[in-house]
N, C-alpha and C positions, 0 to 999 in steps of 0.2 A: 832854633828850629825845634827845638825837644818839646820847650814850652809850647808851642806854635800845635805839634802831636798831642801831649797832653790835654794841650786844651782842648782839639777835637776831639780826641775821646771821650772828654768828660762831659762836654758838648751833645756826641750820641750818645752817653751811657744812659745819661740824662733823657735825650729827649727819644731814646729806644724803654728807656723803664716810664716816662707817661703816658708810652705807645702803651705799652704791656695793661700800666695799670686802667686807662680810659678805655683799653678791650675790656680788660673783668670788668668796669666799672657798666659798661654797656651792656656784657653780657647779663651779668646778675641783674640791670633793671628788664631785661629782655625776660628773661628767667620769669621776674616778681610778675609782669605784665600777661604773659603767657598762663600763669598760675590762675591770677584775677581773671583773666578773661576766661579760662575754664570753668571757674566754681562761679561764675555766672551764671554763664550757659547752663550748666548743671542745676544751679539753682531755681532759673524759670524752665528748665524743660520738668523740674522736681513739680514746682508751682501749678503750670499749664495741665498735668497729670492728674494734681488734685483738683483743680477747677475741673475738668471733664468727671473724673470720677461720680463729684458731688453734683453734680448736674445729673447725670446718669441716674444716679438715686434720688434726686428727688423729684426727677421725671417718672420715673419708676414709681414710685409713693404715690406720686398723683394720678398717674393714671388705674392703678390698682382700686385708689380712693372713687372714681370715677365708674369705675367695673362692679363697685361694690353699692356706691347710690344706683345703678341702673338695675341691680338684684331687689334692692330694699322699695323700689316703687313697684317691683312686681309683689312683693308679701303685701304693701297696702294697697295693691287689688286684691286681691286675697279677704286683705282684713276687712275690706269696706263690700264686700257680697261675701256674707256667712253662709249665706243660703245657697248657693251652688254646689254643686255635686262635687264632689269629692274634694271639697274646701280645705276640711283638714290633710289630706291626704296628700292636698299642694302644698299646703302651708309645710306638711314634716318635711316634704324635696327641698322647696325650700329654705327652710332651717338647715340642711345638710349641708346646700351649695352654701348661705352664708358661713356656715364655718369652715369650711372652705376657705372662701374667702377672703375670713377673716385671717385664717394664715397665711396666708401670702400679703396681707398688710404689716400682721406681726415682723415676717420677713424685711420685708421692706422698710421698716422701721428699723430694724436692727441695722443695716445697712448703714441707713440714713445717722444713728447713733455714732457706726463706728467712721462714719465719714466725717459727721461733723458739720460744721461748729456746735457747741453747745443750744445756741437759742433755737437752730434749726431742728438739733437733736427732742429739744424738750419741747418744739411746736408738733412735731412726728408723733411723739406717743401721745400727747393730748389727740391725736386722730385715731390714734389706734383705743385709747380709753374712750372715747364720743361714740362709740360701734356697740357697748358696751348695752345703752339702753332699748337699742333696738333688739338686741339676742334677748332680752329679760322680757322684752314685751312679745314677741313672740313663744318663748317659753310661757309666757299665761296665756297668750290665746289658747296654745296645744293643750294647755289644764286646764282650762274655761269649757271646751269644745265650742263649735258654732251656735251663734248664736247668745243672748242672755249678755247680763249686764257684764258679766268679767272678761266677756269677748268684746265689748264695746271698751271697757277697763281700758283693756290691750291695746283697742285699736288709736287709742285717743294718745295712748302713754307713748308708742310706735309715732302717731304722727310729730309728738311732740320733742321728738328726740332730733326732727330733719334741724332744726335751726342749728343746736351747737353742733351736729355731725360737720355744716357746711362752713360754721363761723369757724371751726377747728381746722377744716381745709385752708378758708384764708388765711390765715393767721399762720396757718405753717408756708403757705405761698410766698406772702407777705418776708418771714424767715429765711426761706431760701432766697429769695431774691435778693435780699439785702446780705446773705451769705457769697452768693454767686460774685456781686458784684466789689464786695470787700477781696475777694481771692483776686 
């Protein structure tokens, strides 16, 4: 009968210490599985964050960019009747508001820089650089004054600046887009 005791005890000791160990052994995968499944979560609500961000900014961007083409067909009214009354006098408000403007694109670029990705960053400032020939060509109308070949100069160098201003907008579009949908 002793043996018959021992044997059951060694029987439960046994299968009380696989009890024990297939708990830790459950716990800790419970444990590892709880962890992962946090810094998941954590990971795409990190992710989702960034994609809204940079959506934000480069909605932002564009529409600034869009606020600033509908400024710049008012200067070539402007530039395209010299002869109107107080021609230069709109044209200086207007160079005001454009630089204006112009900072809040600056802004928004910056933004856009520190949002990210790279291509999108470096399509942003090619928009904020493309703004660049419209302020100079306005600057030589206001030297020119109305009228006379270096206000026509002006008006030609201004209209000629719409293409890369708009090819610079797509290209950054284009950028974001393929930004937005990579996140």
């Amino acid at each position: 009968m002793a043996e018959s005791t021992l044997w059951t005890l060694s029987i439960a000791a046994v299968t009380g210490g696989t009890a024990v160990l297939a708990s830790w052994v459950t716990s800790r995968g419970s444990t590892r599985a709880a962890r992962i499944q946090a810094e998941t979560a954590a990971d795409s609500q990190r992710r989702e964050r960034l994609r809204e961000s940079r959506r934000t900014a480069y909605l932002e961007l564009i529409e600034q960019t869009h606020r600033m083409g509908e400024l710049l067909w008012e200067v070539s009214d402007v530039l395209r009747d010299p002869d109107a009354d107080g021609s230069t006098a709109t044209l200086q408000q207007l160079r005001e508001r454009q630089v204006a403007e112009y900072a809040k694109i600056r802004r928004c670029v910056r933004v856009v820089e520190l949002e990210g990705p790279l291509p999108a960053a470096a399509a942003a400032l090619r928009v904020q650089k493309s703004t660049g020939d419209f302020h100079a060509a306005i600057e030589q109308a206001l030297a020119a004054g109305p009228g006379g070949a270096e206000w026509t100069t002006a008006e030609a160098r201004f209209d000629a600046a719409y293409s890369p201003f708009w090819a610079a907008l797509e290209a950054f579009v284009d950028a974001a887009r393929n930004a937005h949908q990579g996140t």
